[in-house]
N, C-alpha and C positions, 0 to 999 in steps of 0.2 A: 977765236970763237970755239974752236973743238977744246981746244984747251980749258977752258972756262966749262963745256957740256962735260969734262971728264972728269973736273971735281963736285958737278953739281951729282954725279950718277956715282962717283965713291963715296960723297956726303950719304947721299938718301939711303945707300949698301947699308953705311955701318950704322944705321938707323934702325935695320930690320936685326931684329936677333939672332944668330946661327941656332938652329938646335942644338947644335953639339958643344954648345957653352951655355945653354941655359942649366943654371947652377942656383940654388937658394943661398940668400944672405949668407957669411959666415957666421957661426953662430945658433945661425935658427935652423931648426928642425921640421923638413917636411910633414905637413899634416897626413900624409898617406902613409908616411910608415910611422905613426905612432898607434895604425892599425895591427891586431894579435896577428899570424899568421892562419886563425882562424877566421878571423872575419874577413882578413883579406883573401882567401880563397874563396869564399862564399859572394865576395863581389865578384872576381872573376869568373866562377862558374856563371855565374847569371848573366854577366855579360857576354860571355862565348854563348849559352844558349839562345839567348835572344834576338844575337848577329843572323844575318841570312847566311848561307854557302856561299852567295857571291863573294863576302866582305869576309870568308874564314883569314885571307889570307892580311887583310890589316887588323885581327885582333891577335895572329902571331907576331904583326910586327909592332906592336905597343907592348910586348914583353922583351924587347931589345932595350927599351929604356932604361932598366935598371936590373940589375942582376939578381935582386932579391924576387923580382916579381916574376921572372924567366923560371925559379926553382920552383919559386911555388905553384905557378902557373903551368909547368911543361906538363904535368900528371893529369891536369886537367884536358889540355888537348889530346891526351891520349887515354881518355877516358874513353867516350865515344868514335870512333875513328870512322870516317868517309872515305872513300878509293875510289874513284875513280881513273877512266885509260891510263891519261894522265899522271893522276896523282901518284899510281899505284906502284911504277917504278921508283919513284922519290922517295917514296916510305922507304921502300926495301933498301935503300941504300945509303938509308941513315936512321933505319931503327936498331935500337937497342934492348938489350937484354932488360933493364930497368923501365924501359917505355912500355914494355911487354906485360910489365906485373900488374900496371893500369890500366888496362883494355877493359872495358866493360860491357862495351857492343862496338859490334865489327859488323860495318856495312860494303859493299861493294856492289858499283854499277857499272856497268859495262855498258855504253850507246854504241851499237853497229851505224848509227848514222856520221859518228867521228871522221870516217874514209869515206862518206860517202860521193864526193867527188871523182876520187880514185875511181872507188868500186865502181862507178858506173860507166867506166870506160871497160871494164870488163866483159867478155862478150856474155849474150845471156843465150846459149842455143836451145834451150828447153823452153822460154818463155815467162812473163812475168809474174806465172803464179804455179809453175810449178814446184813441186815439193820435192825433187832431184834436183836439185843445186847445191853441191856439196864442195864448191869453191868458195874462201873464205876472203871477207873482205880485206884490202892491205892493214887496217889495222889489228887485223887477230893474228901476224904473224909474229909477233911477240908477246903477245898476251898472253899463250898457254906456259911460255919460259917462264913468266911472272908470278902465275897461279900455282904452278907447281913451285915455287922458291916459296911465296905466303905459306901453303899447306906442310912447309917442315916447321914454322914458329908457329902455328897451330894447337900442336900438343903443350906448349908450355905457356900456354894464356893461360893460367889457373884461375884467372877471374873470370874470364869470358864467361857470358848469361847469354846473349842475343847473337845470332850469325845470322845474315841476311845477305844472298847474295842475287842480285838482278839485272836484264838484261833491259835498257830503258826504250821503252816504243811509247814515243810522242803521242803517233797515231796507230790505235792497233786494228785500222784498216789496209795497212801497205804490209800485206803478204811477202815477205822475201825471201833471201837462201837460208839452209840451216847450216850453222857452223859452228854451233856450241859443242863442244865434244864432252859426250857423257862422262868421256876414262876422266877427265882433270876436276867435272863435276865428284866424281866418286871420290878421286883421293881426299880432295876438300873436304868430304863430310867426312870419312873415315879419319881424318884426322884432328876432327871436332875434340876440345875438352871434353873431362867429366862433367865440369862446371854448365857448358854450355844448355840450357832447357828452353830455350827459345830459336826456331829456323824456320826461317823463309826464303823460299826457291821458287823464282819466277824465270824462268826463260822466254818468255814472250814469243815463241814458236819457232827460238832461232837455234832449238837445240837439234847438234845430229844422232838421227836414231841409230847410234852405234848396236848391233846385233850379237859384238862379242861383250858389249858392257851391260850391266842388267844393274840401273841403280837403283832398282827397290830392294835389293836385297839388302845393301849398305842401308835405307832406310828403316826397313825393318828393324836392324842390327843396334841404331841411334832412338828410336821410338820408344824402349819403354822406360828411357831421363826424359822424355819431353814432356815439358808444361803447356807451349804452345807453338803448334806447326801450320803456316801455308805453304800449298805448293799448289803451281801452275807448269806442268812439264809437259811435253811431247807426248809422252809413255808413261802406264800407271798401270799397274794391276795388283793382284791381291795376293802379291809376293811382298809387298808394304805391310801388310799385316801379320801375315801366317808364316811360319818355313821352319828349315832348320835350324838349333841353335840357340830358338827364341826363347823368353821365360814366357809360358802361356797361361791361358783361363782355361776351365773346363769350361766345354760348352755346355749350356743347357737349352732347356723347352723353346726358351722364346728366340732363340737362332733358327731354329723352322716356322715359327708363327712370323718373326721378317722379312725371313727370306723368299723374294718372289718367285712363285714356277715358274722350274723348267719345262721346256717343251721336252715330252716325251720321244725317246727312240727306241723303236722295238728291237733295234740291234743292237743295243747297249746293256748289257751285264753291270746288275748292282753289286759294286767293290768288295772284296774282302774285308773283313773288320781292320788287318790289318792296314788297308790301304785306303782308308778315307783319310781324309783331307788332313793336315797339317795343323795343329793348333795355336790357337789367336797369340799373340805380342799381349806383355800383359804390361800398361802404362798406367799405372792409378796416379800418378799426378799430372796426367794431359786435363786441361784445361780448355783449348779450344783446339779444333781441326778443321781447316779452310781448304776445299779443292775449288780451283778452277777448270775445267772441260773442254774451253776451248781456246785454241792457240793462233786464231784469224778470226775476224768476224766481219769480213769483206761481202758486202753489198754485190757484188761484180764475180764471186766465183762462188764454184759449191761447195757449200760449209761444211756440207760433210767430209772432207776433205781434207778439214782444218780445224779438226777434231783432236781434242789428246783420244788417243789408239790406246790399244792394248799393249803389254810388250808381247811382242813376238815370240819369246821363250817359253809362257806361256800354255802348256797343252790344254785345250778346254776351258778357255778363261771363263772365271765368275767374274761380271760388273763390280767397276771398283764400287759403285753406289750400293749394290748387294749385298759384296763381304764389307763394308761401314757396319750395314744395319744387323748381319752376322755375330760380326764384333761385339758391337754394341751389346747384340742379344745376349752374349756370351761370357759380359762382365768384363772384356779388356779394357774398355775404360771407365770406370766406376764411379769417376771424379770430374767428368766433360759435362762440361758448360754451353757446348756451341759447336755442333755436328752438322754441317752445310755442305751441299757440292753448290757449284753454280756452273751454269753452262748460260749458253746463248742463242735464241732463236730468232729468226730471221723471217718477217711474215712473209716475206713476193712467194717465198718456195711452197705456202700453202694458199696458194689464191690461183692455182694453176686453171680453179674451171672461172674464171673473172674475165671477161671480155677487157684490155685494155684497163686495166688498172692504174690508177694516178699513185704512182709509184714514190714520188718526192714525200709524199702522209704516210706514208708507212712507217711506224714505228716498230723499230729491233725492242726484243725483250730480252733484258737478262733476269733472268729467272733464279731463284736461290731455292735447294730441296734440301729444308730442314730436316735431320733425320731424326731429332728428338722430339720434335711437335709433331711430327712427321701432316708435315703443310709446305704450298710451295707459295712462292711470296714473287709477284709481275711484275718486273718492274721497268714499264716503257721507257725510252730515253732516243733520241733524235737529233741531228747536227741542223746546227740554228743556220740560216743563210750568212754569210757575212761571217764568219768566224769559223776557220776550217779546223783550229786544235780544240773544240771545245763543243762540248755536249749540252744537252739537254733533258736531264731527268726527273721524273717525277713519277713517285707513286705513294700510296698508303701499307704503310708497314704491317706486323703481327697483330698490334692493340689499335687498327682502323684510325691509325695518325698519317694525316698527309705529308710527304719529304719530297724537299726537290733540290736537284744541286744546277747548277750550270757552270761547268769549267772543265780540267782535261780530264781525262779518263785516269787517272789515278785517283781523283778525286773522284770522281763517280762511284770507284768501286769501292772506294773508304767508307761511302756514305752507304753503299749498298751492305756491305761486311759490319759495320755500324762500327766502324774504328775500331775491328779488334786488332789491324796493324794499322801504325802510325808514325807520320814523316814529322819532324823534327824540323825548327826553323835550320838547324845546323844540317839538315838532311840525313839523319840518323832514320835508321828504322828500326821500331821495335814496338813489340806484342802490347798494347792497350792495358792490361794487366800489371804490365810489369809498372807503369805511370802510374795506375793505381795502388801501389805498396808503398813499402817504407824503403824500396831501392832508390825510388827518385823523388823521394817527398822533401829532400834540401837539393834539386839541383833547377831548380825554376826554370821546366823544360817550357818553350813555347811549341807550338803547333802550325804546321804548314800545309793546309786543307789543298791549296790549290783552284778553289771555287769563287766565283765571280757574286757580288750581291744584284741578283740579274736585273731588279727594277731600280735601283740606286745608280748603278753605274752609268748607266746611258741609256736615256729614254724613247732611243731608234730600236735598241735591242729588244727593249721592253712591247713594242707598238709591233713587233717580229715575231715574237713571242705567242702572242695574242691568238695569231694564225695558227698555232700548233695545238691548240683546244677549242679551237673553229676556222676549219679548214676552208679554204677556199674554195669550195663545191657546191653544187647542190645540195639542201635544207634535208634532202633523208640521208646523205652518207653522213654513219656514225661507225663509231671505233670501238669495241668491246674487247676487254680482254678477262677473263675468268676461268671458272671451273665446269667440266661439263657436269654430266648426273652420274657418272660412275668415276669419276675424277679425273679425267681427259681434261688437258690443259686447252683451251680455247686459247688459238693464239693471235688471231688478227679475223673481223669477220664487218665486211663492208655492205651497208644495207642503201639503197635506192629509195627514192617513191614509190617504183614501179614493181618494188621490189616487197609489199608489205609482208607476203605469205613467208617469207624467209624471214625477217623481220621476226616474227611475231612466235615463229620456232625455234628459233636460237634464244629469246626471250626465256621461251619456258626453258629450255635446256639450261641456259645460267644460273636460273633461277634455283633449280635444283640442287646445285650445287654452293659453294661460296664465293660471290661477284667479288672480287678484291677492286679493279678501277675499271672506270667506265669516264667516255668520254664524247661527246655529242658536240 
């Protein structure tokens, strides 16, 4: 009987085909390669673009099949390059000098939550939100070996156009240690190509504010090749713009009609001719300029806090917001398109005279202060019950068009930034602008929003939803958010029944101003 089961299970074997001998007729010629090496490269870029990050790893392994499609194929995976913890040692140790002439955008992500197991066995003696922890998770002890090896092939990407490097926070409510180190942040960009005109630097609030490292200087230094730049860092001031070195604007008239008063000091002596201020970075092909303000937007701690700061080096800082509209005033950038800071407001912190506040309705605003409209744009957004990585937003944009997104917070702020950076089904990151050229009009990039279709999906969500534009309360709390009558941002103002005389004063106060959303 086993005998008999042993032929029946070698029969049905050699029934199945090995891979490794699937071979066409003799004679006949596969139909895929009587493709040009033109066309065939144009299928495989589209097919790598179109693959998610999960699956990158089986569309390198369908170039194993045949060694004609591995040649033509390899340039393309190293077109675009993804790094992650991970990955990022594997590169290093089997790139080549040939791989390198095909980089076309270089992303890198770095997750502190990779060790997070480890790490939490770490003691925490300062507590879980403070901003002295300058113990680095187990996975960043070889990370900065790593970064600094990338940053010597750096110079010789001749092609490179996009650098993007970030630090990934799922939820960027978990406050943690900082352990990004400025110095390995600086060499990276100081050893940016000429080619490079596109960078995005997000630390997600996990950078350390090193005191001997000053990286606006280095940015300064790369700013007037850029096309397009976001940054989200620790530290910013208006050493990013102005200093030594730089190729400047003169300033002129409208750098004082921008710039907001100072508070007077009567012990303060007006400078020497010699000794005013340093003049502007002068970038006429910047294109767009994206800050972000804030590095926590935790519920549970004080946001101020958790603030991008000034740098420290600093004497006297001017607001990175101030020296923007400076700039601006000033001609540095001649050729911008999209002059934003955004920051994040938090309503509990202004309801302090509110008896008991139903705190669960209160919607965070992130706010965007356009500096070329010079208008600021509210835009609520709220954690849906049942769904801890994913948000809910919704507001009416510049031209009074209603947006709403529901999924992570990447996606949120894509939608809020209006894609001027954009993720890649490949997980590539790069400047919105650059999709729209002729760099990518043959590589049939797909797009990875990250956003849920909130009433499609699941109609529990949808009926969840419902309650976050009528609130579970009492018939007179409503929600306003707008402008006041001298442009004071209204940020959260809760009205009662009993409460019409307040009511009925914020009303006119709105009114004065321009009500962007409003919500009853």
């Amino acid at each position: 009987m086993a005998r008999t089961s042993s032929r029946i299970r070698a029969r049905n074997e050699a029934a199945i085909p090995s891979p490794h001998i699937l071979q066409p007729p003799q004679g006949v010629t596969c139909h895929i390669d009587k493709l040009s090496p033109e066309i065939l490269t144009n299928v495989l870029q589209r097919v790598r673009n179109s693959w998610a990050k999960s699956e990158a790893n089986d569309f390198a392994g369908i170039l194993t099949v045949r060694h004609r499609w591995h040649e033509i194929a390899k340039p393309i995976l190293c077109t675009d390059i993804v790094l992650t913890n991970t990955t990022l040692p594997l590169f290093l140790a089997r790139i080549t000098a040939r791989d390198i002439n095909s980089i076309r955008s270089l992303t890198i992500i770095i997750s502190p939550l990779a060790g997070e197991k480890e790490a939490a066995k770490i003691p925490q003696p300062h507590g879980p939100t403070s901003r002295d922890w300058r113990r680095p998770p187990p996975l960043t002890n070889g990370i900065w070996r790593h970064l600094r090896r990338m940053a010597k092939w750096l110079p010789i990407m001749e092609r490179l156009a996009s650098f993007s490097f970030r630090v990934q926070q799922p939820d960027p409510r978990r406050c943690s240690e900082r352990w990004l180190k400025d110095k390995v942040l600086k060499l990276l960009l100081k050893n940016l190509p000429l080619s490079c005109t596109g960078i995005e630097l997000d630390t997600a609030g996990f950078g350390d504010d090193d005191q001997k490292v000053h990286l606006c200087d280095t940015l300064r230094d790369i700013m007037p090749r850029m096309k397009n730049a976001r940054l989200h860092l620790d530290t910013l001031c208006e050493h990013m713009l102005k200093g030594k070195g730089s190729a400047a604007a003169e300033p002129v008239a409208a750098e004082l009609a921008l710039a907001e008063p100072a508070a007077e000091d009567p012990q303060r002596e007006e400078p020497a001719l010699a000794e005013q201020p340093k003049r502007y970075v002068h970038a006429p092909d910047l294109e767009t300029l994206i800050l972000h303000m804030n590095i926590c937007i935790s519920d549970s701690v004080n946001a101020a806090d958790f603030k991008t700061s000034t740098c420290n080096m600093t004497p006297q800082p001017q607001s990175i917001r101030n020296a923007l509209r400076s700039a601006f005033g000033a001609q540095a950038f001649p050729n911008v398109t999209r002059l934003s800071v955004f920051k994040i407001e938090i309503p509990i912190d202004r309801l302090d005279a509110m008896d008991n506040p139903p705190c669960d309705f209160l919607w965070t605003c992130l706010i965007e202060n356009d500096l070329l409209g010079q208008y600021k744009i509210i835009m609520p957004y709220l954690r849906v019950e049942g769904y801890p990585d994913a948000d809910f937003l919704r507001y009416r944009d510049a031209k009074g068009e209603a947006r709403s997104a529901f999924g992570n917070w990447e996606a949120l702020t894509s939608l809020a930034e209006d894609n001027a950076w954009v993720t890649t089904a490949s997980g590539s990151r790069l400047p919105g602008t650059f999709l729209e050229s002729s760099w990518a009009e043959d590589k049939g990039y797909e797009m990875d929003d990250g956003t849920v279709d909130l009433f499609d999906q699941e109609p529990a969500l949808a009926q969840r939803t419902r309650h976050l534009t009528t609130p579970n309360q009492p018939s007179g709390l409503k929600y306003y958010y707008g402008y006041g009558d001298v442009g004071e941002l209204v940020r959260c103002v809760m009205v009662r029944d009993t409460m019409m005389q307040s009511e009925e004063v914020f009303e006119e106060r709105a009114c004065k101003g321009k009500l962007w959303y409003w919500l009853e």
